[in-house]
C-alpha positions as CSV (number, residue, x, y, z in Angstrom):
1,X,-5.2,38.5,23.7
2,X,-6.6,38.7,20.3
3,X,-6.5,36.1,17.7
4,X,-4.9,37.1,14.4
5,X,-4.8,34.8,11.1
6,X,-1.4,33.4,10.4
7,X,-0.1,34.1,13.6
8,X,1.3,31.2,15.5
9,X,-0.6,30.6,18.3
10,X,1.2,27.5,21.0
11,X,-1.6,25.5,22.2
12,X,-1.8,25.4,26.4
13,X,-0.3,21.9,27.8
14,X,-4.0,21.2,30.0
15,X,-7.1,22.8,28.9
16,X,-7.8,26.0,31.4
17,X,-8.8,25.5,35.0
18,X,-12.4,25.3,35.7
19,X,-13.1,29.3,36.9
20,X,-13.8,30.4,40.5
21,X,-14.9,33.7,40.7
22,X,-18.8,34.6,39.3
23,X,-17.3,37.4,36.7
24,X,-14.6,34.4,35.3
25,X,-17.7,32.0,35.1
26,X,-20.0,34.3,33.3
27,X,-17.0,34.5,31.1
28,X,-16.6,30.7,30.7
29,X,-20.3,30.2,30.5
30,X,-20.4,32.8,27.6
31,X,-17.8,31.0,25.6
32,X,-19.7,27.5,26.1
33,X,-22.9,29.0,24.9
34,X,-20.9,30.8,21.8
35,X,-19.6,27.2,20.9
36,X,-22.8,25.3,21.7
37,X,-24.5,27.9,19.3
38,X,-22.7,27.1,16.5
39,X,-22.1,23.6,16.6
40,X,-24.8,23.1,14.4
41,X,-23.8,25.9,11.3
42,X,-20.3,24.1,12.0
43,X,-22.0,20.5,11.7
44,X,-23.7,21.7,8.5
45,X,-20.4,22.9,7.6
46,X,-18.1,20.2,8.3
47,X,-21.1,17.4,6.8
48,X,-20.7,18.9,3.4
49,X,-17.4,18.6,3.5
50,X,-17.1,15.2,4.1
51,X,-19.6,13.8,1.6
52,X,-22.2,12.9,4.5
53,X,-20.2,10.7,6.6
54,X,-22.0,11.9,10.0
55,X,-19.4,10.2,12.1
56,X,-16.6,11.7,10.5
57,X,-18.0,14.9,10.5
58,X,-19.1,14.9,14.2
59,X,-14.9,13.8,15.2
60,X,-14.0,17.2,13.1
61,X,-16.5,19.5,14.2
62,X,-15.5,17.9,18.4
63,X,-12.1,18.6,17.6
64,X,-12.6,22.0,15.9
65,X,-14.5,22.8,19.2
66,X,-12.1,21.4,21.8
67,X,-9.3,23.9,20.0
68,X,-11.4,26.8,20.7
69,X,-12.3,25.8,24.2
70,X,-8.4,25.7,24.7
71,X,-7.7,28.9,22.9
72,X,-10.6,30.8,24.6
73,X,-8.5,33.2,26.6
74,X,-6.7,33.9,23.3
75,X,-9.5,34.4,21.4
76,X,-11.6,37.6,20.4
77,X,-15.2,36.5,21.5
78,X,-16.4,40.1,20.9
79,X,-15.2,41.9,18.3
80,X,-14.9,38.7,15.6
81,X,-17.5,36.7,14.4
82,X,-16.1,33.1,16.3
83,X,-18.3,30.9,13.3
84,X,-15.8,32.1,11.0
85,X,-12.6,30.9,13.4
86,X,-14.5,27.7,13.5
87,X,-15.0,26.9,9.9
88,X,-11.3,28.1,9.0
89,X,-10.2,25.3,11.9
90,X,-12.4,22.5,10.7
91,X,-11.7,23.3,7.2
92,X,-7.6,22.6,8.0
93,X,-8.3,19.7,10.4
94,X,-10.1,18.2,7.2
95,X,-7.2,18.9,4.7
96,X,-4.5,17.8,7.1
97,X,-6.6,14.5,7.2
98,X,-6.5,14.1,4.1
99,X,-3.1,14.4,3.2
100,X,-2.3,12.0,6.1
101,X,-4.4,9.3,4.4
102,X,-2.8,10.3,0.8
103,X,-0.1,7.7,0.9
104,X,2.8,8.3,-1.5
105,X,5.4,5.9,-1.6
106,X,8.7,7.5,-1.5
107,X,10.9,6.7,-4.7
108,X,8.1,4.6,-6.5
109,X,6.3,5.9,-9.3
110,X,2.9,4.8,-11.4
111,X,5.4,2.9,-14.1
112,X,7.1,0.7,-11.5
113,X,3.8,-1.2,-11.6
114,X,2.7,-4.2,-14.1
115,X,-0.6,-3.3,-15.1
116,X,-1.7,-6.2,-14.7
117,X,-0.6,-9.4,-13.4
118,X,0.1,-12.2,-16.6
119,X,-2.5,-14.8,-16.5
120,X,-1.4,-18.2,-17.2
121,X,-3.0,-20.3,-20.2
122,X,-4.0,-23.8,-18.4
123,X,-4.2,-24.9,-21.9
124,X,-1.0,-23.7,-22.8
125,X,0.8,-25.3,-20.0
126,X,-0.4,-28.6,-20.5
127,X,0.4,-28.2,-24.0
128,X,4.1,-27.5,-22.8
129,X,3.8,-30.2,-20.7
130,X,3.0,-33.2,-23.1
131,X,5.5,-31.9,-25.1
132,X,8.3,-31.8,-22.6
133,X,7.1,-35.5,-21.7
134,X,7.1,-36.5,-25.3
135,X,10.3,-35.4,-25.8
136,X,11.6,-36.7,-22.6
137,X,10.6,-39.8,-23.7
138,X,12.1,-40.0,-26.6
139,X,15.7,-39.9,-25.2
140,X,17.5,-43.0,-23.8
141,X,16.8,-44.0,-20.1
142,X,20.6,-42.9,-19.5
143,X,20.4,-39.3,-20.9
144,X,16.9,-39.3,-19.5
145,X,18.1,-39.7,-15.9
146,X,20.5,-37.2,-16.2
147,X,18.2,-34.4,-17.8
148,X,15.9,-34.8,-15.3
149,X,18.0,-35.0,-12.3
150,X,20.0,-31.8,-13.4
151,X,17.2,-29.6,-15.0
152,X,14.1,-30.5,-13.6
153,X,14.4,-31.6,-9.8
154,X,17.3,-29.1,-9.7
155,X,20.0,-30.7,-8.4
156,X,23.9,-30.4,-8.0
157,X,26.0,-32.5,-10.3
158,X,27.7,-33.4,-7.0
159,X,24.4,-34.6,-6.1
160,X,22.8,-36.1,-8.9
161,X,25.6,-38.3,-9.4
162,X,25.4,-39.7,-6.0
163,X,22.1,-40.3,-6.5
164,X,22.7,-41.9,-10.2
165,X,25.9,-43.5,-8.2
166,X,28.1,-42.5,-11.4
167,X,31.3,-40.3,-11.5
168,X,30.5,-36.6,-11.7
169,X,32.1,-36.3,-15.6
170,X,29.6,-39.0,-16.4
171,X,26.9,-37.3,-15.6
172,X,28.4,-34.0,-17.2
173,X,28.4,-36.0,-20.2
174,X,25.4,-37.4,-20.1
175,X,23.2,-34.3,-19.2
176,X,25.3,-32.7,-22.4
177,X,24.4,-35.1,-25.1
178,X,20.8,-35.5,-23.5
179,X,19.8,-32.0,-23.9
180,X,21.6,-32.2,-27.5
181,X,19.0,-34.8,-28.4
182,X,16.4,-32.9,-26.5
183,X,16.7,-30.0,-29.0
184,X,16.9,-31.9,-32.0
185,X,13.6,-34.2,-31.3
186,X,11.8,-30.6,-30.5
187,X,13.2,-29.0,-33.9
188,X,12.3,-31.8,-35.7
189,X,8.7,-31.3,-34.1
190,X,9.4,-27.4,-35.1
191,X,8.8,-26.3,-31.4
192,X,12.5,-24.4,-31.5
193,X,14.1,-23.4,-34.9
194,X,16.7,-25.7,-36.2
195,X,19.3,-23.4,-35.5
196,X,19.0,-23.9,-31.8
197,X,19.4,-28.0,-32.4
198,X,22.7,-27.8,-33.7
């Protein structure tokens, strides 16, 4: 059976038996000599192709080679020129490998990615920090308590008032009127317009 390009050729399930009459081992020897014979055009070949990476190239041209040990009885040792067969087969194993290593999230393009992650100022932060403290400090130990129980550590106002041990409108209250007098120390420092203090 002859080989023709395009046509869709189903690979056998086990390579082909080993042959056991003379004439089918001439025939068998033929082809492994044919292969053997070009394995180093097809090395060439394939090396060029890959950029140099000798290991790479020696798994495509192995490959490329075990294909046409497995389509010999389908191929056209005598009439075609089998270096041509070979280098169409290597070239293809080499572009299917690379599009299997192209990987293109699905759905995700190049501008659902910062460009770069934001740095943090260290400087900056402790700046923010001293003031926060400042500020903190200038409040009375009451609204304090609150302010920092609710908006720093985070908590409840079922559970910062438990831990204050006052009634839950208390602390309501006193969180209220302590960030009140947190905004109007910082405008007065002109950290946050005035307008936000009022």
């Amino acid at each position: 059976m002859e080989y023709r390009a395009g046509a869709a050729l189903r690979p056998p399930d086990r390579l082909p038996p080993p042959p056991d009459t003379p004439i089918e081992r001439t025939g068998a020897e033929r082809c492994a000599e044919l292969l053997l014979a070009e394995r180093d055009a097809l090395q060439r070949f394939v090396g060029g192709l890959v950029g140099g990476d000798q290991h790479h190239a020696e798994d495509i041209v192995q490959e490329t080679l075990l294909r046409a040990w497995q389509l010999a009885d389908r191929l056209d040792w005598h009439d075609l020129p089998i270096r041509m067969w070979l280098f169409r087969v290597a070239r293809n194993l080499l572009i299917d490998g690379w599009r299997k290593d192209r990987t293109v999230p699905v759905g995700i393009d190049a501008e659902g990615f910062p460009d770069r992650a934001p740095v943090s100022d260290h400087a900056a932060q402790v700046l923010d920090r001293r003031v926060l403290v400042d500020s903190l400090r200038s409040l009375d130990p009451i609204h304090r308590e609150a302010v920092v129980h609710v908006h720093l550590l985070g908590r409840t106002g079922a559970d910062a008032a438990r831990a204050l041990g006052i009634p839950g409108g208390t602390l309501k209250s006193r969180t209220h009127y302590g960030v009140q007098a947190l905004r109007r120390h910082l405008a007065a420092q002109g950290v946050v317009p005035r307008a936000m203090a009022s």
